[in-house]
C-alpha positions as CSV (number, residue, x, y, z in Angstrom):
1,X,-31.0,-12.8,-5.6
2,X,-28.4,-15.8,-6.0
3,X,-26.7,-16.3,-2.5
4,X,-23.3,-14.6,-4.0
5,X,-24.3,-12.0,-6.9
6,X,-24.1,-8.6,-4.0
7,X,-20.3,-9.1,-3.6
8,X,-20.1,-10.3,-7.4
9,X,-18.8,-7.6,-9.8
10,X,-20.1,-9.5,-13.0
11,X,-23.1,-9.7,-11.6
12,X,-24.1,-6.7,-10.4
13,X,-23.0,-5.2,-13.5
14,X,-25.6,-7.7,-15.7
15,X,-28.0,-6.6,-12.8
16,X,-27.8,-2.4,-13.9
17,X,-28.4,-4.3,-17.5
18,X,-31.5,-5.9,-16.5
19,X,-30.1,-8.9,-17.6
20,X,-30.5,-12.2,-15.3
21,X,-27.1,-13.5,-14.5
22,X,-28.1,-17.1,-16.0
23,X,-28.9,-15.7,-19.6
24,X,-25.6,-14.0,-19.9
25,X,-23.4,-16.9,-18.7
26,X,-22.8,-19.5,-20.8
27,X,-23.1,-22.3,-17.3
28,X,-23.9,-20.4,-14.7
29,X,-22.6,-23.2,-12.6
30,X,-19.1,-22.9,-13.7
31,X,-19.1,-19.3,-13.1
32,X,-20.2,-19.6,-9.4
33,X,-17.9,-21.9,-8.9
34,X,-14.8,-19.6,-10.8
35,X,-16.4,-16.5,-8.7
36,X,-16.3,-18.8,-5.3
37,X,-12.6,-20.3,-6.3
38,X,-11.5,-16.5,-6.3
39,X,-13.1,-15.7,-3.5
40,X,-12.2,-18.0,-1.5
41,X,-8.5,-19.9,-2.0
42,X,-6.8,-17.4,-4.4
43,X,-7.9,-14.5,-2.0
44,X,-6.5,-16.1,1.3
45,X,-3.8,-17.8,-0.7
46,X,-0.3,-16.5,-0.4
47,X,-0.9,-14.1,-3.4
48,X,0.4,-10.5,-3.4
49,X,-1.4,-9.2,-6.4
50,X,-3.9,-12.1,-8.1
51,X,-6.7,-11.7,-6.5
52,X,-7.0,-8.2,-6.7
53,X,-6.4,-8.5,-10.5
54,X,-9.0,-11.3,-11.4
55,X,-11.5,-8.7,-9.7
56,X,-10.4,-5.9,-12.2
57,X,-9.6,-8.3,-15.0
58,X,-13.4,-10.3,-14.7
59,X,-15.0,-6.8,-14.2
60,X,-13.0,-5.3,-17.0
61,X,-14.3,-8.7,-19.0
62,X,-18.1,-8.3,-18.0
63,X,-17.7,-4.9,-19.5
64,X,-16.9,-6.2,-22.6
65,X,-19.6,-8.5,-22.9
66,X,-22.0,-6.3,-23.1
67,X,-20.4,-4.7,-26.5
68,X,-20.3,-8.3,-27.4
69,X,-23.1,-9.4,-30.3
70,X,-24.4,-5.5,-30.5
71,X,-23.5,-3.0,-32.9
72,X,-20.4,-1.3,-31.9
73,X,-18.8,1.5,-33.1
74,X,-15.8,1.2,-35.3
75,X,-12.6,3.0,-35.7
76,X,-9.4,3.1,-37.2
77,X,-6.1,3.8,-35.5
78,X,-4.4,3.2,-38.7
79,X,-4.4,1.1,-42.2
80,X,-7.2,-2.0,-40.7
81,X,-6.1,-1.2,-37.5
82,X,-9.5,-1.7,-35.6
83,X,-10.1,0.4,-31.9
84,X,-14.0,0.1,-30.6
85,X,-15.6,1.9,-27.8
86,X,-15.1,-1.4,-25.8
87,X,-11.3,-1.2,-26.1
88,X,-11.3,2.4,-24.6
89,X,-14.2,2.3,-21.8
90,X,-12.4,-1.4,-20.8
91,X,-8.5,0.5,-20.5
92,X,-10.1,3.2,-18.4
93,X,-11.9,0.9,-16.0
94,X,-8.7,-1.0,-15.5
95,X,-6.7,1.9,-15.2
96,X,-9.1,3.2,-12.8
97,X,-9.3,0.3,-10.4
98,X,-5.1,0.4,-10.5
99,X,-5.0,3.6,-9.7
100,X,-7.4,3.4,-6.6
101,X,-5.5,0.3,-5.5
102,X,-2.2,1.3,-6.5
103,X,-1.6,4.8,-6.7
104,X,2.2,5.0,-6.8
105,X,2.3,2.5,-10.2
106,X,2.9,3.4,-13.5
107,X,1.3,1.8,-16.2
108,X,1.4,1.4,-20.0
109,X,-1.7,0.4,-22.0
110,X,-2.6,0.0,-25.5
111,X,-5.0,3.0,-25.9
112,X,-3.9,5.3,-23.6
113,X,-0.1,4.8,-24.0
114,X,2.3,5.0,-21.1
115,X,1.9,6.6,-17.4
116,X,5.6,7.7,-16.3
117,X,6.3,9.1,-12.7
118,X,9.5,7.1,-12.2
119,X,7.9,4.2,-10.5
120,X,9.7,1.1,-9.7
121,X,5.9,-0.8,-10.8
122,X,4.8,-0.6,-14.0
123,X,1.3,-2.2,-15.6
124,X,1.0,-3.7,-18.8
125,X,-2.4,-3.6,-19.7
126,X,-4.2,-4.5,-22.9
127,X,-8.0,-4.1,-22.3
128,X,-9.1,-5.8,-25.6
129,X,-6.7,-8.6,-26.9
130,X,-8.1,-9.4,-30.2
131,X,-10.1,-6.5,-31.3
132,X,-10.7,-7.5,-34.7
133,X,-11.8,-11.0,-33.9
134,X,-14.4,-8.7,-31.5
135,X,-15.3,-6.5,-34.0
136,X,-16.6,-9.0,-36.2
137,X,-18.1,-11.1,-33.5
138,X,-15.6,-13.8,-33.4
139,X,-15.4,-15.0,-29.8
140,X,-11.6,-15.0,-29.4
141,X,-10.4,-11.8,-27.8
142,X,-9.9,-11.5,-23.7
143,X,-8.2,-8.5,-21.4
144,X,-4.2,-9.0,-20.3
145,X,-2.5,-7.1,-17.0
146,X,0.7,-7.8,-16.2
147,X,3.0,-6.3,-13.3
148,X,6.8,-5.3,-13.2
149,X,8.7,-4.4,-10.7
150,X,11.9,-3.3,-11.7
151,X,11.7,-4.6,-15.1
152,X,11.0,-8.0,-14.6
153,X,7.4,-9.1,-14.5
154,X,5.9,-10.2,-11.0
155,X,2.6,-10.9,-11.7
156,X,-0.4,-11.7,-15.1
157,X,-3.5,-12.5,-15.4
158,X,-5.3,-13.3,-19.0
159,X,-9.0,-13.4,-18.7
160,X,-11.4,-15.1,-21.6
161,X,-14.9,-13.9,-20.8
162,X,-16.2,-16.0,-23.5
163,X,-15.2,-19.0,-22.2
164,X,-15.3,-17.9,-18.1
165,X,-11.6,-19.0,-18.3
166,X,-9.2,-16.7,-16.0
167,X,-5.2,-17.8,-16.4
168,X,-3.4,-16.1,-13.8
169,X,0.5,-16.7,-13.0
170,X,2.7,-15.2,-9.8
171,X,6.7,-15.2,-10.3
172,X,7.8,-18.6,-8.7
173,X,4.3,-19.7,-7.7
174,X,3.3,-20.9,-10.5
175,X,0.2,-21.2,-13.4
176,X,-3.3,-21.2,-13.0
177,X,-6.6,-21.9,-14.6
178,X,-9.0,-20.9,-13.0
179,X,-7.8,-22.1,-9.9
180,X,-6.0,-25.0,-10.9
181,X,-2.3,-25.7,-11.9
182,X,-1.2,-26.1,-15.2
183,X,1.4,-27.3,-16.9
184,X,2.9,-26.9,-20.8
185,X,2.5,-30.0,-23.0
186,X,5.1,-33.0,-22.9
187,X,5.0,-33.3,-26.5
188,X,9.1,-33.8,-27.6
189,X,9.0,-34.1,-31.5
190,X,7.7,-30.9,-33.5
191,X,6.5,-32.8,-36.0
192,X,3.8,-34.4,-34.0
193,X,3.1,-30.9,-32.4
194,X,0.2,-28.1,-32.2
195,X,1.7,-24.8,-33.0
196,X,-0.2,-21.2,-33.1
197,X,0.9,-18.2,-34.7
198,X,-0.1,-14.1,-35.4
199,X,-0.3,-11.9,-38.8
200,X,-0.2,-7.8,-37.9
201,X,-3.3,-6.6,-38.6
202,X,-1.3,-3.6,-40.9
203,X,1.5,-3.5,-43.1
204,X,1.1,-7.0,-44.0
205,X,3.0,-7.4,-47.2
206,X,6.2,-6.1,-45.2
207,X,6.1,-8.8,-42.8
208,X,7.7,-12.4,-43.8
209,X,5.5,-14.7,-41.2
210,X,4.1,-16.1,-44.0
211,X,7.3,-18.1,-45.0
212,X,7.6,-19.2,-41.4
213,X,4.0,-20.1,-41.5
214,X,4.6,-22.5,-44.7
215,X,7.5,-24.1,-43.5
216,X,6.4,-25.3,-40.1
217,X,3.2,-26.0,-41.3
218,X,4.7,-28.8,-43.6
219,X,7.2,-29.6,-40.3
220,X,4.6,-29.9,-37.4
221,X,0.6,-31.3,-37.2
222,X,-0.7,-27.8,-37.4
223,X,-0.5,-24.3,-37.2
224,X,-3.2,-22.1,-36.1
225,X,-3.9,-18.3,-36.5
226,X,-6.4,-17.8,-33.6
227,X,-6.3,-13.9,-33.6
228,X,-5.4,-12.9,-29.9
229,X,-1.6,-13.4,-29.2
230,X,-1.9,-13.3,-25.7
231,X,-4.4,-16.3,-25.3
232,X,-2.0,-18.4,-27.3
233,X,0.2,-18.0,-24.9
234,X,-2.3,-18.9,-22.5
235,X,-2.9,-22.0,-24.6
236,X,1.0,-22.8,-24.4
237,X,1.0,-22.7,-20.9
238,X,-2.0,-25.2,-20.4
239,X,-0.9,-27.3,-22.7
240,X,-3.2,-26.8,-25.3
241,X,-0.6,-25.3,-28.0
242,X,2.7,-26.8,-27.8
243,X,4.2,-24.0,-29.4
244,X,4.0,-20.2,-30.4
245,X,5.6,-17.3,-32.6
246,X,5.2,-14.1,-33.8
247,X,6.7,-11.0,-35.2
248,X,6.8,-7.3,-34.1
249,X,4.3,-7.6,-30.9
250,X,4.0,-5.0,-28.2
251,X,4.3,-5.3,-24.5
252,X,1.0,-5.2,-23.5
253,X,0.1,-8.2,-25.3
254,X,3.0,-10.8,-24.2
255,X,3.6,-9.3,-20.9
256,X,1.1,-11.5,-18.7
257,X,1.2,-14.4,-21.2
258,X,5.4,-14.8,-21.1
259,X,5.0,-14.8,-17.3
260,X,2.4,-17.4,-18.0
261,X,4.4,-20.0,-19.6
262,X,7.3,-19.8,-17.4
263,X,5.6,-20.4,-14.9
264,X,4.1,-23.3,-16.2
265,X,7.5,-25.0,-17.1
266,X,7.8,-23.5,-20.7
267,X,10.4,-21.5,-22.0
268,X,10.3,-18.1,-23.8
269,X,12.9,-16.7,-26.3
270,X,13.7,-14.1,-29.2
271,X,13.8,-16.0,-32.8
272,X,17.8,-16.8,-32.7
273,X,17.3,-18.5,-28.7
274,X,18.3,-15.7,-26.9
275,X,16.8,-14.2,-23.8
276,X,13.2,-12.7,-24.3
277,X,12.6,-9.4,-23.6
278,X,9.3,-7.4,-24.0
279,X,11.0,-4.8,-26.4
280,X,12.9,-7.1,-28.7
281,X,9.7,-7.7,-31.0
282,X,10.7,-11.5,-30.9
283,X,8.5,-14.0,-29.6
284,X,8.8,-18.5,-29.6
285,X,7.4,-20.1,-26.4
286,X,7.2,-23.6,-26.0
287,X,7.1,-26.1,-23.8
288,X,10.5,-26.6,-23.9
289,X,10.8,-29.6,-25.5
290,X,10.3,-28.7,-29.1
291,X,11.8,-25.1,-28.7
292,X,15.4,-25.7,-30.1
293,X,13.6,-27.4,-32.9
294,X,11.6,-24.5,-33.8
295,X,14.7,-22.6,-33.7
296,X,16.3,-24.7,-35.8
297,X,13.7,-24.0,-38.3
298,X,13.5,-20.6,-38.2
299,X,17.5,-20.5,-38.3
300,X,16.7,-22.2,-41.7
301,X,13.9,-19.9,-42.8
302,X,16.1,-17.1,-42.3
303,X,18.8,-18.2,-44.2
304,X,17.1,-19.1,-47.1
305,X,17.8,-23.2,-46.7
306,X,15.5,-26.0,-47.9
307,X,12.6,-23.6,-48.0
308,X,9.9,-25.7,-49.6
309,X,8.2,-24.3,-52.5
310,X,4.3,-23.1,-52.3
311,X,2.2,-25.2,-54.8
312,X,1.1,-23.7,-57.6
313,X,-2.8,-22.8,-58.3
314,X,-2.2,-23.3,-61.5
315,X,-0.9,-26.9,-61.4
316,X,-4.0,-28.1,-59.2
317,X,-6.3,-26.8,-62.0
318,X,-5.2,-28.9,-64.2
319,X,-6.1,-32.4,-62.3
C-alpha cells in the first residue's frame, strides 16, 4: 500500500473498487502531492472551513468517477433537463459528511432542494456541475459547496476530478489552486480577451444569450460555451477566462465560484453593474478590468444598438 492511501478518501474508495490507485489517476504524482498539500498546509493553515471541505468535496469527486466512462442511468427532471444516479448518490454523500460535521447548518442543494431550521449557516451545494457534459462523457463537470453565514458567503470550494484540480476560496484570505494563490487575468482591453459563457439546458428559445453571444463574439478573441458554469468561474479567477456571463443560474452553481473570483481580485455583478446577489439570476465576473466594458456591451444589446447582423447561410452558398 502507498505510504499515504489509509488516511486517503480517494483512495480507499478505488481500493473497495478493486481498482489500483495509479490506473484511476490520471498522474498519480500530482495527486499525492494535491492529497499531501491538503494534508498538510491547508489543514494546519489558518482555515475555518477548507480543509474539511476539500475532504468532502474530493471524496464526493472520487464518487463520481466511478459513474464516469460506464453506462449510467439517465433521467429527466424536465424538457432535456438531465439528473443521473451520480448527481443524487454525490448530494447525499455531501450532505451526509455536513451534517456529521455540522449539524446545526442548513443547506440547499440542487437535487434535494433546501434544508430550513432557521440557521444562521447555510450550504450551497451542487454535487454534479455539468451533468449533461457527464452524461455524455464529456469531461467538464466538477462538485461546488459554498458556505453562508448570514447571507454572505464565507467559504467555496470547486473541485474538477478530471483534472485533480481543487479551487478553494476563504472570505478575505484569498484563492487557491490546489494550494497555490491565484490571481484573475491582467488583460485591460475586451477585445483582446477570453470570455466564457452558459445556454440553459431547457427553454432555450425563450432565452436571448444568443444575441449576447454574437455580439461579444465579434467584440472580444473568443467566447467559449464550456458546459459547467461554476468552473468558468473557476477559470476567471485563475486567470484562464478573463471574463464570464450568463442568464437565469441558481445558487448552488455560482455560490462557491462568485466567492472565488473576489477573492482572486475580480469583480462580480448583475448585467446593468449592480451588486450581485445569488437570487438576482444575473451573472458578469471579470477580472475587473474589462468588466465596465462588458457592461457597456450588454447595455447596447439590450437596447437594441449597433447589433451586428448574423450572416446569412444563404449568401455563403453562393461563393
Amino acid at each position: 500500500m502507498w505510504a499515504h492511501e489509509s488516511d486517503c478518501i480517494d483512495c480507499k474508495r478505488l481500493q473497495r473498487l478493486a481498482i489500483p490507485s495509479r490506473q484511476r489517476f490520471a498522474s498519480y504524482d500530482a495527486h499525492l502531492r494535491n492529497w499531501s498539500s491538503v494534508n498538510t498546509k491547508l489543514a494546519t493553515g489558518n482555515f475555518a472551513y477548507l480543509p474539511t471541505m476539500e475532504v468532502i468535496s474530493r471524496e464526493a469527486g472520487a464518487l463520481l468517477m466511478e459513474f464516469f466512462d460506464k453506462h449510467i442511468k439517465i433521467e429527466y427532471k424536465g424538457e432535456a433537463d438531465l439528473v443521473t444516479a451520480a448527481d443524487r448518490k454525490s448530494e447525499a454523500l455531501i450532505r451526509e459528511r455536513i451534517r456529521a460535521q455540522w449539524p446545526g447548518h442548513d443547506g440547499l442543494g440542487e437535487e434535494e432542494g433546501l434544508r430550513d431550521t432557521g440557521s444562521e449557516y447555510r450550504w450551497y451545494v451542487d454535487p454534479l456541475d455539468g451533468t449533461t457534459n457527464f452524461a455524455h462523457g464529456f469531461p467538464v463537470f466538477c462538485v461546488s459547496m459554498a458556505l453562508q453565514h448570514h447571507n454572505e458567503t464565507i467559504a467555496g470550494v470547486c473541485y474538477d476530478p478530471t483534472r485533480d484540480e481543487l479551487f478553494a476560496a476563504e472570505r478575505g484570505k484569498g484563492a487557491y489552486l490546489n494550494d497555490r494563490p491565484i490571481r484573475v487575468s491582467r488583460i485591460a482591453s475586451l477585445a483582446e480577451s477570453l470570455v466564457g459563457t452558459g445556454f440553459p439546458s431547457h427553454k432555450r428559445h425563450k432565452n436571448p444569450n444568443i444575441y449576447f453571444y454574437h455580439q461579444i463574439t465579434l467584440r472580444s478573441q473568443g467566447v467559449r460555451r464550456a458546459g459547467s458554469a461554476a468552473l468558468d468561474l473557476c477559470y476567471v479567477a485563475s486567470g484562464r477566462l478573463d471574463g464570464f456571463w450568463e442568464f437565469n443560474l441558481n445558487p448552488w452553481d455560482t455560490a462557491a465560484g462568485v466567492l472565488l473570483v473576489e477573492e482572486a481580485g475580480g469583480r462580480v455583478t448583475d448585467f446593468h453593474g449592480g451588486p450581485f446577489e445569488l437570487n438576482s439570476r444575473e451573472t458578469v465576473a471579470s477580472n475587473g478590468l474589462i468588466h465596465d466594458a462588458l457592461l457597456y456591451e450588454f447595455e447596447q444589446i439590450f437596447a437594441g444598438r449597433g447589433l451586428e447582423p448574423l450572416a446569412d447561410p444563404r449568401e455563403y452558398l453562393k461563393k
